[in-house]
GULOFI-949574 format. One record per residue (C-alpha): residue number from 1; x, y, z. Coordinates in steps of 0.5 Angstrom, whole numbers, padded with zeros to 4 digits. Last residue first. Example, Ala and Ser with C-alpha at 12.3 -4.5 7.8 and 13.67 -1.06 7.14 Angstrom:
REM GULOFI-949574
 pos    px    py    pz
   2  0027 -0002  0014
   1  0025 -0009  0016
//
This chain:
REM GULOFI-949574
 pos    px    py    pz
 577  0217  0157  0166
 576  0219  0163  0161
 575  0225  0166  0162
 574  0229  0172  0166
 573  0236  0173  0169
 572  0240  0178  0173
 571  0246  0179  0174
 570  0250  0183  0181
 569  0257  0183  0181
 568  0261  0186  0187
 567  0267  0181  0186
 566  0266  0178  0180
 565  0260  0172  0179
 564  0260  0166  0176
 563  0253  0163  0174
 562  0255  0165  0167
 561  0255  0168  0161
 560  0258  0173  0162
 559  0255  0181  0160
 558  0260  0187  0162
 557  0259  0188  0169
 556  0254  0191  0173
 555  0248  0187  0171
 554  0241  0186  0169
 553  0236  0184  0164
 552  0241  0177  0161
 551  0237  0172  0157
 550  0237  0165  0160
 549  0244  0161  0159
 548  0246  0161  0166
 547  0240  0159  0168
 546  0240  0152  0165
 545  0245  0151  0172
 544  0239  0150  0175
 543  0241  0147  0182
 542  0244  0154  0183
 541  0251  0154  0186
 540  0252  0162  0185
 539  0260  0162  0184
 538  0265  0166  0188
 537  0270  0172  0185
 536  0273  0175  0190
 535  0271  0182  0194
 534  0265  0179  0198
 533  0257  0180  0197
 532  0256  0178  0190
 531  0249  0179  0188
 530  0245  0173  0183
 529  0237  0175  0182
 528  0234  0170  0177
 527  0227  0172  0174
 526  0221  0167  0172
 525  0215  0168  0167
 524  0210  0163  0167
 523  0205  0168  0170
 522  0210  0171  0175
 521  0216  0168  0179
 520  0222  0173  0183
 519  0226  0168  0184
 518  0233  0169  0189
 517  0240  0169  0190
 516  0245  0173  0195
 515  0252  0170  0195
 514  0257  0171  0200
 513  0256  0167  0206
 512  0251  0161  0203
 511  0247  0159  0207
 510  0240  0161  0205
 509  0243  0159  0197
 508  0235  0162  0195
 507  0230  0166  0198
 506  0223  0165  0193
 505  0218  0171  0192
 504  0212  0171  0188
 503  0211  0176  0183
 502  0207  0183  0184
 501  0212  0189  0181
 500  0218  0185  0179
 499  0214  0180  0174
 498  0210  0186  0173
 497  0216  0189  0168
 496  0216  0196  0165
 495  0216  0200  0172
 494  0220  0195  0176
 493  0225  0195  0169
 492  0225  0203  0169
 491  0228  0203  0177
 490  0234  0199  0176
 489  0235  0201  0170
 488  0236  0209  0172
 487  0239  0206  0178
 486  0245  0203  0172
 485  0245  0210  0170
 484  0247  0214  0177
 483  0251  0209  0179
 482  0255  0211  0172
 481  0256  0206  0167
 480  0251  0211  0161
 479  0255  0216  0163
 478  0250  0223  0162
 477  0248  0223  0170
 476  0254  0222  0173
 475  0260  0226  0172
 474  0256  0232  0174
 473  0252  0228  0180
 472  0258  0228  0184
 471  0263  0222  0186
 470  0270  0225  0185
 469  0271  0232  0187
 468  0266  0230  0192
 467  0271  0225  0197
 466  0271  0232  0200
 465  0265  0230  0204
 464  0261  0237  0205
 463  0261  0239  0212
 462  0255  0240  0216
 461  0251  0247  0215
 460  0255  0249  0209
 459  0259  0255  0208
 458  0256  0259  0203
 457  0255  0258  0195
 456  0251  0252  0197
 455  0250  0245  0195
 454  0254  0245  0188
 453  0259  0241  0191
 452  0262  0245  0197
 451  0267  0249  0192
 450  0267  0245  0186
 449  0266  0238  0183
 448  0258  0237  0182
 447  0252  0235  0186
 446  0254  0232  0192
 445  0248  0232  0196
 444  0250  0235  0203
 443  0252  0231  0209
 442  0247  0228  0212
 441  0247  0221  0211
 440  0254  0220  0214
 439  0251  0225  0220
 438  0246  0220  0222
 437  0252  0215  0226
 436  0253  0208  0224
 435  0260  0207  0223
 434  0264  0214  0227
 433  0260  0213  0234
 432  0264  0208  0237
 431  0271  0211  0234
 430  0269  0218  0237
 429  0267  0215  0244
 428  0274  0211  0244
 427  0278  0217  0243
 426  0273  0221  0248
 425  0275  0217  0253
 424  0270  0212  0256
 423  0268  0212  0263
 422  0260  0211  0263
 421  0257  0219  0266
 420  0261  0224  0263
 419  0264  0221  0256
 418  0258  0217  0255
 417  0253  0222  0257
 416  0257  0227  0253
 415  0258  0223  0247
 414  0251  0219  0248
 413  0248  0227  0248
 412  0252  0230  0240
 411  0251  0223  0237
 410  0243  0224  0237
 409  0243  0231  0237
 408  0246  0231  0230
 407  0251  0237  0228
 406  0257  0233  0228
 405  0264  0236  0227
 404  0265  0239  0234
 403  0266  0231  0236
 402  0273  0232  0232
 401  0275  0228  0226
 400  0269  0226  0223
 399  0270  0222  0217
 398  0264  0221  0212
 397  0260  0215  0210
 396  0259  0214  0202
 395  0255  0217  0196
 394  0253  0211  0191
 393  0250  0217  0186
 392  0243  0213  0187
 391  0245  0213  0194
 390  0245  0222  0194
 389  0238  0222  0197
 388  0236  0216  0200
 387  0232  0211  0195
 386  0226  0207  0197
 385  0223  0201  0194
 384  0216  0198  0194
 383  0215  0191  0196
 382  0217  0184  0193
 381  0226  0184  0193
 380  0228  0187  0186
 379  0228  0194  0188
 378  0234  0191  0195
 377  0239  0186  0191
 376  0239  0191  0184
 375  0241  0197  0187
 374  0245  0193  0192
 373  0249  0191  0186
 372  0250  0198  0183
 371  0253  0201  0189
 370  0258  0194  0189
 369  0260  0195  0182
 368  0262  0203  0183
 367  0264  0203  0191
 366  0269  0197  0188
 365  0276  0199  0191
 364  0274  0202  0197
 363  0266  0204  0199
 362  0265  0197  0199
 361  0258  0194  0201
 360  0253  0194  0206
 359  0255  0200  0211
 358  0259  0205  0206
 357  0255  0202  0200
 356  0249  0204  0203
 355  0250  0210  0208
 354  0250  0210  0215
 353  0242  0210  0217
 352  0236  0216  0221
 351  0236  0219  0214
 350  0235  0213  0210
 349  0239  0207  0208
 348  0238  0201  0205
 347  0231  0200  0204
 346  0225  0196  0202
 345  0218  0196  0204
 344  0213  0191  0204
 343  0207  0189  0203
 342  0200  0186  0207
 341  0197  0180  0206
 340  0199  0174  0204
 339  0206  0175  0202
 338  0207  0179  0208
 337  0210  0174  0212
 336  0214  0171  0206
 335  0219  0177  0205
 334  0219  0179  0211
 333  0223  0173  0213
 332  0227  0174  0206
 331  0230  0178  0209
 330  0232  0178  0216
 329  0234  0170  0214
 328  0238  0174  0207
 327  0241  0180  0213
 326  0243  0173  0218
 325  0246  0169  0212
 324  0251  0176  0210
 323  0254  0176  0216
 322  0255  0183  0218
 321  0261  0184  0223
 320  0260  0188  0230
 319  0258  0196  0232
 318  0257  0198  0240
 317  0254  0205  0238
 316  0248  0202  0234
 315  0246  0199  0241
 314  0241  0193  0238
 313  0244  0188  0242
 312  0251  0188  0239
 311  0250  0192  0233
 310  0251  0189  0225
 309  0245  0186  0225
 308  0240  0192  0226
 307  0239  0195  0220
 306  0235  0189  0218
 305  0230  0189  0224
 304  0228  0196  0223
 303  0222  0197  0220
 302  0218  0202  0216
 301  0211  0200  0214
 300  0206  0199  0208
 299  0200  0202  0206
 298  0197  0204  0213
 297  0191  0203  0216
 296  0186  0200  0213
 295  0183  0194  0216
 294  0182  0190  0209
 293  0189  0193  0205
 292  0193  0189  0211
 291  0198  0193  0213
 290  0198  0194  0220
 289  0195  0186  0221
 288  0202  0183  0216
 287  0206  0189  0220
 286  0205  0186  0227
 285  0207  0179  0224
 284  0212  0182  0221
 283  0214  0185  0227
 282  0215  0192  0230
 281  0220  0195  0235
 280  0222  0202  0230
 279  0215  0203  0226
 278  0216  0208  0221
 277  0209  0208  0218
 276  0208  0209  0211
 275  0201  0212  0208
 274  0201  0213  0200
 273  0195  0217  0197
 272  0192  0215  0190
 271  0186  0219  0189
 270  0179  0219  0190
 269  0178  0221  0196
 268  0173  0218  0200
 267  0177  0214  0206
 266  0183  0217  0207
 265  0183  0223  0214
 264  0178  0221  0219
 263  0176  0214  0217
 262  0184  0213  0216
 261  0186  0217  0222
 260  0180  0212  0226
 259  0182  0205  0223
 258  0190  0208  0226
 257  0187  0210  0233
 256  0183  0203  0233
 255  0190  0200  0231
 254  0194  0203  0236
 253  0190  0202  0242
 252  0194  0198  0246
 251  0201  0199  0244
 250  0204  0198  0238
 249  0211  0200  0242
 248  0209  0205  0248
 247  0209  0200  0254
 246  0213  0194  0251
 245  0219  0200  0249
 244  0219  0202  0256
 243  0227  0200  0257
 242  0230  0203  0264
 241  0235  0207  0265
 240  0243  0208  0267
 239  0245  0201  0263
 238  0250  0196  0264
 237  0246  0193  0270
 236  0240  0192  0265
 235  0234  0195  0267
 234  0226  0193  0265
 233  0221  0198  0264
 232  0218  0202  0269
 231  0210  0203  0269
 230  0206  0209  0265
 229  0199  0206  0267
 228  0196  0209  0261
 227  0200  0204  0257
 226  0202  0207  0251
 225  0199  0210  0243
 224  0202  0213  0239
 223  0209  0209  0238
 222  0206  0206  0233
 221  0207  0212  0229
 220  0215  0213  0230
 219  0214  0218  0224
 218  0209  0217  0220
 217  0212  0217  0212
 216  0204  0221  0210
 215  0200  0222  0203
 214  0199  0226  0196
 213  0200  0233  0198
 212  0195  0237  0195
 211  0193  0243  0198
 210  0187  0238  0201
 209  0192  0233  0204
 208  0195  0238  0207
 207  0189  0241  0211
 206  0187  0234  0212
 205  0192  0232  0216
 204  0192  0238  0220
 203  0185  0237  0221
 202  0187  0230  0223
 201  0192  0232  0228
 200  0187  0237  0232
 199  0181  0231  0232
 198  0187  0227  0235
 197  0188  0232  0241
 196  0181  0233  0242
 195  0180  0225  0243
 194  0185  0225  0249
 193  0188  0219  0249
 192  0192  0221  0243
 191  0197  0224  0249
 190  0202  0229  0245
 189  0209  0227  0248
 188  0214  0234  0248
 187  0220  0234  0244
 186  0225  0239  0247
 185  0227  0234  0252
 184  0229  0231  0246
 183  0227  0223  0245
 182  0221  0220  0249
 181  0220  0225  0252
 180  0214  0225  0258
 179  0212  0232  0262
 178  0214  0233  0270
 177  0210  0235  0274
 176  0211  0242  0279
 175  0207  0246  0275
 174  0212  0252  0274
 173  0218  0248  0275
 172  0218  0243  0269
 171  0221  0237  0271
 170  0223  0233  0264
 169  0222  0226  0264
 168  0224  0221  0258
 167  0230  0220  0262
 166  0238  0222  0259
 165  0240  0219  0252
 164  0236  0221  0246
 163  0232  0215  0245
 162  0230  0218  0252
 161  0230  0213  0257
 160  0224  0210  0262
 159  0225  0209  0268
 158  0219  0213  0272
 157  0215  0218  0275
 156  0222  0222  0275
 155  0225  0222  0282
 154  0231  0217  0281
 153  0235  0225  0280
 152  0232  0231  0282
 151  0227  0235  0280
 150  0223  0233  0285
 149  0225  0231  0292
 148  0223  0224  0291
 147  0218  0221  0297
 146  0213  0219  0292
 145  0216  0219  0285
 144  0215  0225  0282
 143  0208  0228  0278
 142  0206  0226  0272
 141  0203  0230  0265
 140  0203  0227  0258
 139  0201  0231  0252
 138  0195  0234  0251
 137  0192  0233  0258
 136  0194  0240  0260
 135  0190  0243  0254
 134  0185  0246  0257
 133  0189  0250  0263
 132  0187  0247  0270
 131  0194  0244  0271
 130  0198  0251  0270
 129  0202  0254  0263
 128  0205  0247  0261
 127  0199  0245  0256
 126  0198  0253  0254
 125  0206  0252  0252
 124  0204  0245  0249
 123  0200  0247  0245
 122  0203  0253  0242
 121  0208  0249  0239
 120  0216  0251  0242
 119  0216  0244  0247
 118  0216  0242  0239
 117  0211  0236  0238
 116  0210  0229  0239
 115  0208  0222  0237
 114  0205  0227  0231
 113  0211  0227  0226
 112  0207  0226  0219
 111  0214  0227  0214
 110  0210  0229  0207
 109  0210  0224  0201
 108  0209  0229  0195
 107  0207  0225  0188
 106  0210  0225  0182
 105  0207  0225  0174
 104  0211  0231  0172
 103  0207  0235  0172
 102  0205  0234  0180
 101  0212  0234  0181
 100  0212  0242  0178
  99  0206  0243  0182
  98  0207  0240  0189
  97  0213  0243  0189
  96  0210  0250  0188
  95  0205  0250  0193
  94  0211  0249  0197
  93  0213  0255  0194
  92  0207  0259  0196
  91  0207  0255  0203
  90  0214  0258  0205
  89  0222  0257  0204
  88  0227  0252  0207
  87  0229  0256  0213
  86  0223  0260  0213
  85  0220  0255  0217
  84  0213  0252  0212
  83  0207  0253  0216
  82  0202  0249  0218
  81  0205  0243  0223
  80  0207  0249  0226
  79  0213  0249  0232
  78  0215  0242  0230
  77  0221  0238  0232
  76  0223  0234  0227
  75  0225  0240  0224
  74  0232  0238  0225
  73  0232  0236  0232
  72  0232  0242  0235
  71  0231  0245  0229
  70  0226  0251  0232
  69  0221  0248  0228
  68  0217  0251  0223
  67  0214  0246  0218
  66  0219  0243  0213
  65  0220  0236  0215
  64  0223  0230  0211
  63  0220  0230  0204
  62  0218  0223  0201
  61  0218  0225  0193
  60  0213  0220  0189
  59  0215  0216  0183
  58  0222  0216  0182
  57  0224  0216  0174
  56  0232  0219  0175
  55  0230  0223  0170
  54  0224  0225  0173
  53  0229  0226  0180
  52  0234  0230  0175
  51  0228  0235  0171
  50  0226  0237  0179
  49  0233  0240  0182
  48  0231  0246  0182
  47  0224  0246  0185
  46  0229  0242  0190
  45  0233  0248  0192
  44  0226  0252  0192
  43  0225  0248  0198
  42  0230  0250  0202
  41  0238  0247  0204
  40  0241  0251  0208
  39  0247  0254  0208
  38  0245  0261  0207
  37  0247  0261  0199
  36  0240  0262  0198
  35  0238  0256  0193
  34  0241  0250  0197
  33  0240  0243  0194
  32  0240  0237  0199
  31  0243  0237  0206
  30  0237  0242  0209
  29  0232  0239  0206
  28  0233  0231  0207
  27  0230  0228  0201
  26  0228  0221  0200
  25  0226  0218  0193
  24  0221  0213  0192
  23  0219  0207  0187
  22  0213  0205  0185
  21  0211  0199  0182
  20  0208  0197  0188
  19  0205  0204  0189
  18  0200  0204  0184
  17  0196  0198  0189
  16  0190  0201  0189
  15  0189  0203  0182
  14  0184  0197  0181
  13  0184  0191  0175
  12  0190  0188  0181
  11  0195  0184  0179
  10  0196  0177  0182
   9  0197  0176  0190
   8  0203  0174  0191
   7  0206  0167  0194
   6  0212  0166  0198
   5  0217  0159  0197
   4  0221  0159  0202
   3  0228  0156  0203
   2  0230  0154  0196
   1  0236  0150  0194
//
């Protein structure tokens, strides 16, 4: 049975459209290769580790941020969007990515974080000196509530919480006022209102694009643009502070701002570029306008709807069951949404997201197969897929012990405002926080069995996962049935075949619990793709039983004839029409 039937575009005679047979690779540099001993992952770590991405076959590298920071947050508090933090290196061995990628026929993504800056970047110090500098109104400046004593608590302007736990407002004593936070209070809001302040952030923009950086992932970039008026958002009972999301998610002057960046920044140059929003909030309807070659704004969009099924509410600390249903009606409504126009973008996991085969699969008994399958299950979807570091070797979450284990900001404020200020226990914090935090995908790159995995010959900054020993690069790369090898065919047959790449898209089984099934169709040719989701076996009733005679592209187990599928199996099917 089909549910939808979505229709693509045919292949385009231009290279506009390069990266719908792309596929991209996520690093995150302070947990992929260090090649100092201090810990740390750099940039000359990754220069070393150039030959195993171009045998992986990706694309186009998206690197997290490198700029100076003072690692509030990561790097994604910036302190120089023009200079390179000497944890990770400097911009001669940037410059030197950029070559070895670029011989090698890769691109480089940069991570654009320009919602906000670091409290540390000259801008903001100037912003805060007094209320008559010329840069106070870059960023987002309101004075208490009236009546409140300032500084103290309900006297922020308004109710809005931070992502990261706490107010979104933070006092500052020399003005007077208090400036907007929408995560770390050491993430200071840039006001795009202000002209001078996008006319500063699209020189930047260019100064890159001009060293040769091949495009931008946009942090939260539909956060941008905000109601002027900065109201209250609305307050469950359950909650300290209140939801701003409808006054800064796609905002009032998000695309006239984005139009203006590609003005600004794209239009004329004549190479392949690539631009992805991360849009947390965003819509499929929201995605087809943003994404819409004609409007030019950006390629494709990061959105969240999918990794959230498996949280009550959307409040990733408050984790339930995944249905399989609701992850294919997810799916497969974004699939249809940008069939017309626009395009998608596909993913497991990232940075921001528990790992893969841990969260979706089965990191147990079946990690192998089930690691394969949703390789297979997510680059044949239509959009253009993105590998996390580390997945292709079908890494999993880490087991924390004590809150002193982690390292991320994130999971760091909810333990202390949950434990102080909500009534939970530490032990009920701790069991809360283990599925879904950012610190499963930040341990290091397991590159081989020894001593902190190869990533380092110091003391790593997060803990190594000890699983290590076992799921590592080394005993990958050369086995031809490792995960390693079967993403290595995943990606070779999204190259070689435009079936994959530009064909329409059909859901199939929508009701079933345990088998994911879908067309791919293109030009008389047709593809089947049949995953199991559960540890027994289980049969794809497919209406055509004929597939099961069709040749075999794809598959994690030996071959069989057949639409029955062993636990984790995934096989994929191609014919005529």
């Amino acid at each position: 049975m089909t549910i939808q039937e979505t229709h693509a575009d045919p292949p385009m005679s231009t290279d506009q459209d390069w990266f719908r047979s792309a596929v991209v690779y996520q690093i995150y540099p302070r947990s992929f290769a260090d090649s100092n001993g201090d810990g740390v992952g750099d940039l000359r770590g990754i220069i070393g580790r150039l030959d195993y991405l171009n045998k992986l076959g990706v694309d186009v590298l998206w690197l997290s941020p490198v700029y100076r920071s003072p690692q509030d947050d990561n790097g994604y508090d910036i302190s120089d969007y023009q200079d390179i933090d000497p944890i990770f290196g400097d911009l001669e061995t940037l410059d030197e990515l950029i070559a070895g990628l670029h011989a090698r026929d890769m691109k480089l993504v940069m991570d654009l974080v320009v919602n906000h800056t670091s409290d540390e970047h000259p801008w903001f110090l100037e912003s805060r000196s007094s209320l008559e500098n010329p840069k106070r109104d870059w960023y987002w400046w309101r004075s208490p509530r009236d009546g409140a004593e300032p500084g103290s608590a309900g006297a922020e302007p308004n109710n809005w919480g931070s992502a990261f736990s706490g107010p979104a407002w933070e006092y500052d004593q020399t003005t007077g006022q208090y400036y907007l936070h929408l995560f770390s209070k050491k993430q200071p809001d840039l006001n795009w209102e202000n002209p001078e302040v996008r006319a500063a952030i699209y020189s930047m923009m260019n100064w890159w694009l001009d060293r040769g950086v091949d495009g931008f992932r946009m942090d939260v970039i539909n956060f941008i643009s905000k109601d002027q008026q900065l109201p209250d958002g609305p307050k469950s009972d359950d909650k300290i502070y209140g939801d701003g999301g409808a006054h800064f998610i796609c905002g009032p002057r998000i695309h006239e701002f984005l139009q203006e960046m590609h003005r600004k920044v794209f239009a004329g140059r004549d190479r392949q570029l690539l631009t992805v929003g991360e849009m947390p909030g965003v819509t499929v309807e929201d995605a087809a306008i943003f994404t819409d070659p004609a409007r030019h704004e950006v390629d494709m969009v990061f959105q969240f709807e999918h990794v959230a099924l498996d949280q009550e509410d959307g409040n990733k600390w408050r984790p339930k069951k995944l249905l399989l249903t609701e992850l294919k009606k997810s799916l497969a409504r974004w699939q249809e949404g940008l069939a017309a126009r626009g395009w998608n973008s596909l993913y497991w996991g990232n940075h921001d997201q528990a790992r893969a085969v841990s969260r979706f699969g089965n990191d147990g008994e079946y990690r192998e197969v089930s690691a394969k399958m949703l390789a297979g299950i997510l680059h044949l979807h239509r959009g253009t897929p993105y590998v996390y570091q580390g997945e292709e070797l079908g890494m999993t979450n880490m087991s924390f012990g004590a809150i002193s284990d982690y390292r991320d900001i994130e999971v760091l404020n909810h333990h202390r405002e949950a434990t102080t200020h909500l009534g939970h226990t530490d032990a009920e914090v701790l069991a809360a926080l283990a599925p879904l935090n950012r610190d499963n995908a930040r341990t290091p790159v397991q590159w081989d069995g020894s001593r902190n995995a190869g990533f380092t010959t110091g003391a790593p900054w997060i803990a190594v996962n000890p699983n290590a020993r076992s799921i590592n690069a080394a005993a990958q790369v050369e086995d031809p049935d490792s995960v390693f090898s079967f993403y290595r065919e995943v990606i070779a047959l999204r190259h070689r075949d435009p079936v994959v790449s530009h064909g329409d898209f059909s859901m199939l089984l929508p009701e079933d619990e345990h088998v994911y099934a879908f067309n791919r169709s293109l030009h008389g040719m047709e593809m089947l793709i049949i995953g199991n989701f559960s540890s027994t076996e289980r049969l794809a009733e497919i209406d055509d039983d004929s597939w099961a005679t069709a040749e075999q592209v794809l598959a994690n187990y030996p071959l069989e004839k057949s639409l029955r599928l062993r636990p984790w199996e995934l096989k994929v099917f191609r014919r005529s029409a």
